[in-house]
C-alpha positions in Angstrom: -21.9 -12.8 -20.6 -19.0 -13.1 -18.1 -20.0 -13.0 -14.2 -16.8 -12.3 -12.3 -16.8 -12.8 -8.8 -14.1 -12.2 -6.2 -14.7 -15.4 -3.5 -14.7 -19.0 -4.0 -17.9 -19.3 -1.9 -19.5 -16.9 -4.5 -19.0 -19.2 -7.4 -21.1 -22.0 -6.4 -24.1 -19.8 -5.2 -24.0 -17.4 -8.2 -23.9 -20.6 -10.7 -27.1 -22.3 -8.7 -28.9 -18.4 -9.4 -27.7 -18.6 -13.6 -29.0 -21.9 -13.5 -32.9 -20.6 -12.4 -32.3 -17.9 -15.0 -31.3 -18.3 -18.6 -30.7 -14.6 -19.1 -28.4 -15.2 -17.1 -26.1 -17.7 -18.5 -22.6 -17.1 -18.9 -18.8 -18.0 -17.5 -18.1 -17.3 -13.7 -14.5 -16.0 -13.2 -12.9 -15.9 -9.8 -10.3 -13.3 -9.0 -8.6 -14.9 -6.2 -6.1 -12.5 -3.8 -7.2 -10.7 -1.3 -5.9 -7.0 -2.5 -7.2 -5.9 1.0 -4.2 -7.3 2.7 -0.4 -6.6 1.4 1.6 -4.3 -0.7 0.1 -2.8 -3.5 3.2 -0.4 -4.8 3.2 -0.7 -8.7 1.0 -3.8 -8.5 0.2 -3.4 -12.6 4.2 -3.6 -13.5 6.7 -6.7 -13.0 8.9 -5.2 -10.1 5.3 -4.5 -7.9 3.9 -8.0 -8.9 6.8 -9.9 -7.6 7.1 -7.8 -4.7 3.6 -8.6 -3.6 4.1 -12.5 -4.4 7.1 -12.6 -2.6 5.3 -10.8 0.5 2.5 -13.8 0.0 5.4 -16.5 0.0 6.2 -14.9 3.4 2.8 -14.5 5.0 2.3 -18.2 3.9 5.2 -19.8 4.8 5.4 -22.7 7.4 1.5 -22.3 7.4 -1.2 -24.1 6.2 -0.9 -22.8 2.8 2.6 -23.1 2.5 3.6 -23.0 -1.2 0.3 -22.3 -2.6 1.3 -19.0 -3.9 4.3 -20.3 -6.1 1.3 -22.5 -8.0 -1.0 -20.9 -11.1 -4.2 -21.9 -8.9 -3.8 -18.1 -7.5 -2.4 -16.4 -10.6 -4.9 -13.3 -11.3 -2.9 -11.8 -14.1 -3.0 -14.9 -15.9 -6.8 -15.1 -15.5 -7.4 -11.1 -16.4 -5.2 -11.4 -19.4 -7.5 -14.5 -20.9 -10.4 -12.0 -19.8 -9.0 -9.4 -21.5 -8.5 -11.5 -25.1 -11.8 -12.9 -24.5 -13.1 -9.0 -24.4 -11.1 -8.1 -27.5 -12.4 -11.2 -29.8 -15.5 -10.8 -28.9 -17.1 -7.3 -29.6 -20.7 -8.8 -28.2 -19.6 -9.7 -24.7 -20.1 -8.2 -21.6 -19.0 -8.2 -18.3 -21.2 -8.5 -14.8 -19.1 -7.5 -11.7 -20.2 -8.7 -9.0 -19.4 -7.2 -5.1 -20.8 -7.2 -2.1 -20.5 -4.5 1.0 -17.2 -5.9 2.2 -13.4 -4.4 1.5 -12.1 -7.6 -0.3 -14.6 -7.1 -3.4 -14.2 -3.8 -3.3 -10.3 -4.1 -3.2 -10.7 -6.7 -6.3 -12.8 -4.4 -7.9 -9.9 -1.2 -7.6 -7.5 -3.6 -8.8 -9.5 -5.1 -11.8 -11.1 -1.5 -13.3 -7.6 -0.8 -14.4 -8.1 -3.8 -16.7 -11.9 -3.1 -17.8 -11.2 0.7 -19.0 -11.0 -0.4 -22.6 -14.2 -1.8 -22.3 -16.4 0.5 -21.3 -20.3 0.6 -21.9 -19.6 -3.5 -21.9 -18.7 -4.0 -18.6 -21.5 -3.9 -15.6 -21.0 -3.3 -12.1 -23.8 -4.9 -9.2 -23.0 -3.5 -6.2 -25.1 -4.9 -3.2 -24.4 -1.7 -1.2 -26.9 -2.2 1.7 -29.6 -3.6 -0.4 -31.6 -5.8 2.0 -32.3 -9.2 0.9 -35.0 -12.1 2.4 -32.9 -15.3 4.0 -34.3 -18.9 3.5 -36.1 -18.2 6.5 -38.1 -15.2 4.9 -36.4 -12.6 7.1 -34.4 -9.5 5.9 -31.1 -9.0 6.1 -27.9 -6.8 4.6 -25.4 -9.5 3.5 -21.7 -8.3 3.5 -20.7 -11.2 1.5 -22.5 -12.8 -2.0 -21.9 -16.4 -0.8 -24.9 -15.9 1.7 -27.3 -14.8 -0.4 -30.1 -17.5 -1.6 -29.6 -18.4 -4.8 -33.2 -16.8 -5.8 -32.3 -13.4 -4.3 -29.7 -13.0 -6.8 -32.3 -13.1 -9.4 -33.8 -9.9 -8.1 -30.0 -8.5 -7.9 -29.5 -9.2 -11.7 -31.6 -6.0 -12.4 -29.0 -3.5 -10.3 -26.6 -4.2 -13.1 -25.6 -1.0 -14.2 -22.7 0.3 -16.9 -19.8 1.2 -14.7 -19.9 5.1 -16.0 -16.7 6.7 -17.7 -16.5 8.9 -15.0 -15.9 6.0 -12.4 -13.7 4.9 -14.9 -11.3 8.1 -14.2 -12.2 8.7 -10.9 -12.1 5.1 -8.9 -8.5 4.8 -10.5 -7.5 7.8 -9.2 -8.1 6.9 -5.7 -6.4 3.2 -6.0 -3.7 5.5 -6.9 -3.7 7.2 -3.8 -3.6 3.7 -1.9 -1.3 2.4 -4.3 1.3 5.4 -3.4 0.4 5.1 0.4 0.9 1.4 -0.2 0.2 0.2 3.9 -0.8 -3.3 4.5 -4.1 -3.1 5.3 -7.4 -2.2 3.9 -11.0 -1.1 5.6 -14.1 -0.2 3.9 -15.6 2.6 5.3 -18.6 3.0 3.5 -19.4 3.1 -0.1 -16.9 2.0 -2.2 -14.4 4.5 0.2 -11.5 2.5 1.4 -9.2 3.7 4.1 -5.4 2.7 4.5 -3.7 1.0 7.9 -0.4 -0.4 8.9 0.2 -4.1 8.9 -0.6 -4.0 12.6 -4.2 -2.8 12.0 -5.5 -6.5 13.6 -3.2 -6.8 16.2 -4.8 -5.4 19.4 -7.6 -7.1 18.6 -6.2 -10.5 18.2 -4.4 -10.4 21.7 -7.8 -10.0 23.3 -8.6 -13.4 22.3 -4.8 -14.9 23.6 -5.7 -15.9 27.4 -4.1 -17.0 30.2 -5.0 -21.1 29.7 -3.2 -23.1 27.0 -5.1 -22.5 23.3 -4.5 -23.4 19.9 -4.1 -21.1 17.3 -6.6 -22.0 15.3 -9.0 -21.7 18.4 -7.7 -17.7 18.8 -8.2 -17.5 15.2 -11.4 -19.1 15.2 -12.8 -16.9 18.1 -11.1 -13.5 16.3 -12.7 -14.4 13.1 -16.3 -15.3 14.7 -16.2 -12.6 17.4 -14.4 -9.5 15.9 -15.9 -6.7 13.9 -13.2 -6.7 11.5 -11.7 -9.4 10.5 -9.4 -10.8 7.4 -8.4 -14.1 5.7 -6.9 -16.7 8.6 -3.9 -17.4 6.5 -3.1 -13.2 7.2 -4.1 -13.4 11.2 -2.1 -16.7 11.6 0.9 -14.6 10.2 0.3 -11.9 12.6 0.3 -14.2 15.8 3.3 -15.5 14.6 4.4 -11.9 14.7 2.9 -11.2 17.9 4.7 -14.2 19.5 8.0 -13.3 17.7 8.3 -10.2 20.4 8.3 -12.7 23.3 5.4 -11.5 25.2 3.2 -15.0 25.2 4.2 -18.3 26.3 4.7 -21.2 23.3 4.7 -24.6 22.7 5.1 -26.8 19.6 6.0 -25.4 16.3 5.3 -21.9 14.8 3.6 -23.4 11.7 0.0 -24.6 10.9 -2.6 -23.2 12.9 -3.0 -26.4 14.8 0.6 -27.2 15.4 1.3 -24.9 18.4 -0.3 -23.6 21.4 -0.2 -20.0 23.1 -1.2 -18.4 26.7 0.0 -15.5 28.8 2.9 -15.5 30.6 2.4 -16.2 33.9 2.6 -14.1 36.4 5.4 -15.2 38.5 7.5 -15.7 35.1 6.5 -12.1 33.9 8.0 -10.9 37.1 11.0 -12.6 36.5 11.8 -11.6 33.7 10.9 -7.5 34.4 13.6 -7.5 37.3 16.3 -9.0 34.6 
């Protein structure tokens, strides 16, 4: 058995569960982009998968994962194409998807069906599509992510896993194909596994809420968008976007547009603001 997972935090909390059940034992493999963010335009050919890395160098650059991109630590063809081999020597294994409510499993999960089609009636999906669970303080909540499920919980999960049916095999395809084609930046799940499609922009507005008129950090307006909005993304993608933001001139800056702790950002003030409108 093979448990693939699409968040670091998952892999730790999924191996304590497979260590309280033996049915469950197996290899954890993580799928590591976020296919919620960035270009997905021919993402399964050459031309589309350097396209998107080169977007990623980008996004990263000057940050606080500068340069991580350009190493095989994120490299998911590398890891889907070992999964693949794995699949093809081995006519006994199976595969356990695992996803929560959220639109980066969900994106992973579009992304890797186009590698699992070969495999069907082997390869399980558990979706934890509003499925409440008990927390470790015995009340009941809908996680949106795996990584806060007790370890326990996830052996009553085990039994949703389910053979991902030919005809999600030809029909969830179909509509990555649509977003593929549409190929925006950004990524919401609506419900279900039903993903809609928005511009780069999409966090924007919301991220200049949390840009006030005192001197912050970035990483405190990242910290307070992450913690306080109702959608929300990887801080590595919002730190890109204030950069963005502040690239238009509209916010006062000081120190250097790189790390999320290395410069600071307020409104302009008013007498400044005014200044500037007469020029």
């Amino acid at each position: 058995m093979i448990h693939i997972v699409f968040n670091e935090p998952d892999v730790a909390v999924l191996q304590k569960a497979i260590e309280l059940e033996e049915s469950m034992q197996g290899d954890i493999v993580l799928i590591r982009d976020d296919y919620a963010v960035g270009p997905i335009a021919d993402i399964y050919v050459g031309e589309g998968i350097e396209a998107r890395k080169q977007w990623w160098k980008d996004v990263l650059a000057g940050g606080d994962y500068d340069g991580k991109v350009e190493t095989d630590e994120v490299n998911d063809y590398k890891t889907v194409a070992e999964l693949v081999g794995t699949m093809r020597r081995n006519p006994d294994e199976i595969i356990w998807i695992w996803a929560a409510q959220n639109k980066h499993d969900v994106s992973g999960y579009y992304w890797l069906l186009n590698y699992m089609a070969e495999f069907q009636g082997r390869v399980f999906i558990l979706y934890l599509n509003n499925l409440p669970f008990i927390n470790e303080k015995g009340l009941i909540f809908y996680p949106e992510w795996l990584s806060v499920i007790p370890p326990k919980e996830f052996l009553k999960a085990r039994k949703l896993a389910r053979p991902i049916t030919l005809s999600e095999f030809e029909v969830d395809p179909d509509e990555w194909k649509k977003l593929m084609q549409e190929n925006k930046g950004v990524r919401i799940l609506e419900g279900g596994k039903k993903l809609a499609h928005f511009d780069y922009d999409f966090y924007d507005a919301d991220l200049k809420k949390y840009i006030t008129n005192d001197w912050q950090k970035a990483s405190k307006i990242i910290h307070q968008f992450l913690s306080k909005n109702k959608q929300t993304t990887g801080d590595a993608y919002i730190l890109w976007r204030l950069k963005q933001i502040l690239a238009a001139g509209e916010y006062d800056v000081q120190g250097e547009l790189k790390g999320m702790k290395d410069f600071e950002v307020k409104g302009k003030s008013a007498v400044q603001a005014t200044s500037e409108q007469e020029q």
